[in-house]
VOSEKOL-189005 format. One record per residue (C-alpha): x, y, z. Coordinates in steps of 0.05 Angstrom, whole numbers, plus 5000, padded with zeros to 4 digits. Example, Ala and Ser with C-alpha at 12.3 -4.5 7.8 and 13.67 -1.06 7.14 Angstrom:
<nodes>
524649105156;527349795143;
</nodes>
This chain:
<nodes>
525352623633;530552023630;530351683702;537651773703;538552423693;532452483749;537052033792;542452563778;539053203792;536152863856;543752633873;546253323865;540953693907;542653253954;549253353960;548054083954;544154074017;549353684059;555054154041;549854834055;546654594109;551454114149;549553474171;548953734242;544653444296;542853584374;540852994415;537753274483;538052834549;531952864584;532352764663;529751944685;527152264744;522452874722;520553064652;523353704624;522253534553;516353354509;516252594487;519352624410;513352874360;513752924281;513253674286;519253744338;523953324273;528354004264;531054674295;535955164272;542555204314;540555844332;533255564368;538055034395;542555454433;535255854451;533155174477;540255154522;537955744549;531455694573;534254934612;538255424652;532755864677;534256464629;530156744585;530656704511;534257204457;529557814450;531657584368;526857034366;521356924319;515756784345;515156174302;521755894328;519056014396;513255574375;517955114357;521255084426;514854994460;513854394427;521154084452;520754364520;515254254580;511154954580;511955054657;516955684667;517755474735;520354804732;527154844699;533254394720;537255034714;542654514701;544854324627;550553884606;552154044536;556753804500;559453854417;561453224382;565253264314;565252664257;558652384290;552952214227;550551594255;543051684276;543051214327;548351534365;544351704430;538351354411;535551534480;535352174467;530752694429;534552734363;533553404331;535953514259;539754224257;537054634202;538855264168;545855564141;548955794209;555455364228;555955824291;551856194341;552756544395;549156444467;549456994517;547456894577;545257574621;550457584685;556957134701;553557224775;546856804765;550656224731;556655814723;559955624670;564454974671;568954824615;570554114596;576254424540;582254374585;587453994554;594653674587;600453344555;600352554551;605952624594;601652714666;597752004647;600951374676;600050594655;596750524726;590951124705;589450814633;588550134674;584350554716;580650794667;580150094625;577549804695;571950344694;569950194623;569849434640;576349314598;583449194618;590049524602;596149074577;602649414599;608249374549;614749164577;618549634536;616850304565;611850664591;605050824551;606050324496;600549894524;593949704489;586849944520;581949314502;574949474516;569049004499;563249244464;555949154441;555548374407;561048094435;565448624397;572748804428;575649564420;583849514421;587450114419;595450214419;598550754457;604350794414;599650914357;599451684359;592251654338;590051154387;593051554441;589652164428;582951824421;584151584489;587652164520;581852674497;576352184529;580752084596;581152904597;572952914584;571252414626;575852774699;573153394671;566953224677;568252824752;571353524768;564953864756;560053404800;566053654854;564854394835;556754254839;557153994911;561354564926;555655094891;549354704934;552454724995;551755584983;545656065004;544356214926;546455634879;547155924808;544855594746;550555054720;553055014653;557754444633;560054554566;565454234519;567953944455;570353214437;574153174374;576352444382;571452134335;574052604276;580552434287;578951714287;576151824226;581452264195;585351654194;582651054193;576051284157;568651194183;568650474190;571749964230;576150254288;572350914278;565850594293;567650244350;571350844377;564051294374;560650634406;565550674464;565151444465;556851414471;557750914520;562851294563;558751934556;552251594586;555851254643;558051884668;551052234650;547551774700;552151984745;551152654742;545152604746;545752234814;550152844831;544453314809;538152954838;535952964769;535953674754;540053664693;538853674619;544353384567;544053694498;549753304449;550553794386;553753214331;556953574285;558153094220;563453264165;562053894155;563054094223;568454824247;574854544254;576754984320;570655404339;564355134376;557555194333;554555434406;559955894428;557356064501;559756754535;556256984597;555057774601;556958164666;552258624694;554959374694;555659654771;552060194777;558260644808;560460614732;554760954698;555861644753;558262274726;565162394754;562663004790;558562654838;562962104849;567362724877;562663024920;560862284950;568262344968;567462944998;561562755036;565062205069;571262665085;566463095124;563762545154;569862175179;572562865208;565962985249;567062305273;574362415294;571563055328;566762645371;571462155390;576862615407;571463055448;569362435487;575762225503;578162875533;571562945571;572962195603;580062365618;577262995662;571562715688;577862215714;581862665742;576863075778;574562395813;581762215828;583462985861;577463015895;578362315937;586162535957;585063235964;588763406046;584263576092;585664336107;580964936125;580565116051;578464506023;573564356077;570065016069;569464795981;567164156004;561664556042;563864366110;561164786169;566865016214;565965126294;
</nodes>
C-alpha cells in the first residue's frame, strides 16, 4: 500500500476517534497528607465516564452502581486504595471545558476518558447522608467592583490598573510561569467573562470551606460534595483560538484552582479528593458529563395503606380523650380534697360538730 494513502487512512481513524470518543480526560487530586489513590500505573491509563463518576462515588463513602461490570470494578481497584474504611468522604470535583493540554494538572493522576458516553448520571442513595455544594451560581458583572478585581489580582500575585474613565475598564495583569505576564481588559467582553467566571469559582469555592466548618461542628457530618463547571477556557478559545491569550488564560486557571485546593485541603485536614473532568472540543455545551442528583429516602408513613393511617388517628383520639379524662378527674378530686381541708379547720364549734368530730360530751 502507498505510504500516503497509509498516512491517510491512519489520519482519518484518527480523527474518527476524537469526534466518537471525545477528547475527554479526568485528572484526580490525591490528598498530600494520606494516600487515597494508587501511584499512576500503565494499566490505570483509561476509564469510561461512567467508571469515573463510579470512582466519585466510592471517595464519598457510597457504594458503587449495582450496573457495574465487574471488570470496570477491577479497573477502579487499581485507581483507588482497597481499604473500604478509609475514604475522605470529601471530593471536590470539578468539569473544565476547552482543556486538551496533557500537562494541565500534571500533579495529578491523569485518566484518559474512554468509551462513547458524553454524559452520565451519578446518584447518590439519600440527600440526608451527604451534601451537595454547587459551584454553578452565577451574578451579573454588575455586583464586582475595581476594589474586588484588585483584590483578587493581589491574591493571584498580580495587580489591577484602574481606568480613569469609568468603572470596570481596568486591566487584570497577572505574571506567569517564565517570566510570562497575563493582561486582560475589562472592557473586552471576553476578558471580562474569563475573569468574572473564575472570581464566581474561586468565592464559591471560599463559601464552601464556610459551609464545611459549619457541617464538622455537627453530631453526624455528612459526606461533602463540591461540584461545578468552568467554561472560561472555551470561551477564551472561542475567540481568540487555542494559543496565545487562551493558553495563558488555562495556565492562570490551573494555577488558581490549586491555590485554593491546598486550601481546602487545610480546611479539610486532608480528607478530600479533587477529580478535574477536562472536557476538550468535543465537550456538552450546557449539560455536565457527571450530572450529580442525590436520591431521597422514602418515609416510611408513605408506603401505609390509607386505612391504617386512619385507625392510627383514631388511636390517638382515644388516647388524648382518656388523657383529658384523667386530668379532669384529678383536678376535681384536688379541688375537694381542698375544700374538705378548708371546712373542716373553720367549721364553729357547736354540739353537732363536736359530736362528728368524735368529741365526748359531759
Amino acid at each position: 500500500m502507498d505510504p500516503l494513502i497509509h498516512l491517510g487512512i491512519l489520519s482519518l481513524l484518527s480523527l474518527h476517534y476524537q469526534v466518537a470518543y471525545g477528547d475527554h480526560s479526568v485528572v484526580f487530586l490525591d490528598s498530600p497528607t494520606r494516600n487515597y489513590l494508587r501511584p499512576p500505573s500503565a494499566e490505570t491509563d483509561s476509564l469510561t465516564l461512567s467508571e469515573a463518576g463510579a470512582a466519585a462515588s466510592v471517595l464519598l463513602g457510597f457504594a458503587p452502581p449495582s450496573t457495574l461490570s465487574a471488570a470496570s470494578s477491577s479497573k477502579l481497584s487499581k485507581v483507588l486504595m482497597p481499604n473500604p474504611f478509609d475514604r475522605p468522604r470529601s471530593v471536590f470535583m470539578i468539569e473544565v471545558t476547552g482543556v486538551e493540554d496533557k500537562s494541565a494538572f500534571s500533579r495529578g493522576l491523569r485518566v484518559k476518558i474512554m468509551g462513547g458516553e458524553d454524559r452520565v448520571d451519578v446518584q447518590l442513595s439519600d440527600e440526608h447522608e451527604v451534601s451537595l455544594v454547587s459551584l454553578n451560581e452565577r451574578s451579573s458583572y454588575a455586583e464586582y467592583s475595581d476594589k474586588e478585581l484588585s483584590d483578587f489580582a493581589s491574591w493571584l500575585g498580580g495587580s489591577y490598573v484602574e481606568d480613569l474613565t469609568g468603572p470596570l475598564n481596568g486591566e487584570l495583569i497577572v505574571p506567569l510561569a517564565n517570566d510570562a505576564l497575563l493582561r486582560l481588559r475589562m472592557s473586552e467582553k471576553v476578558d471580562m467573562e474569563f475573569t468574572t467566571s473564575l472570581m464566581f469559582l474561586i468565592n464559591n469555592i471560599q463559601r464552601a470551606m464556610e459551609m464545611h466548618k459549619r457541617l464538622s461542628e455537627s453530631r453526624n457530618s455528612p459526606a461533602e460534595l463540591i461540584t461545578g463547571r468552568f467554561d472560561g477556557i472555551k470561551t477564551l478559545q472561542d475567540h481568540y483560538g487555542t494559543e496565545g491569550i487562551s493558553q495563558n488564560g488555562l495556565e492562570l486557571f490551573v494555577t488558581s484552582v490549586l491555590k485554593i485546593y491546598d486550601s481546602l485541603q487545610a480546611a479539610y485536614k486532608g480528607q478530600l479528593v479533587g477529580v478535574v473532568v477536562c472536557g476538550g472540543s468535543h465537550a456538552p455545551a450546557s449539560e455536565n458529563m457527571l450530572n450529580v442528583t442525590v436520591a431521597s429516602r422514602p418515609s416510611a408513613r408513605w408506603l401505609e395503606e390509607t386505612e391504617a393511617s386512619t385507625a392510627f388517628i383514631k388511636i390517638e383520639e382515644v388516647a388524648l380523650v382518656r388523657k383529658a379524662l384523667a386530668w379532669i378527674t384529678g383536678i376535681i378530686l384536688l379541688i375537694s380534697t381542698l375544700l374538705g381541708i378548708h371546712f373542716l379547720l373553720n367549721m364553729p364549734l357547736t354540739k353537732d360538730t363536736l359530736l362528728y368530730s368524735n368529741v365526748k360530751l359531759d
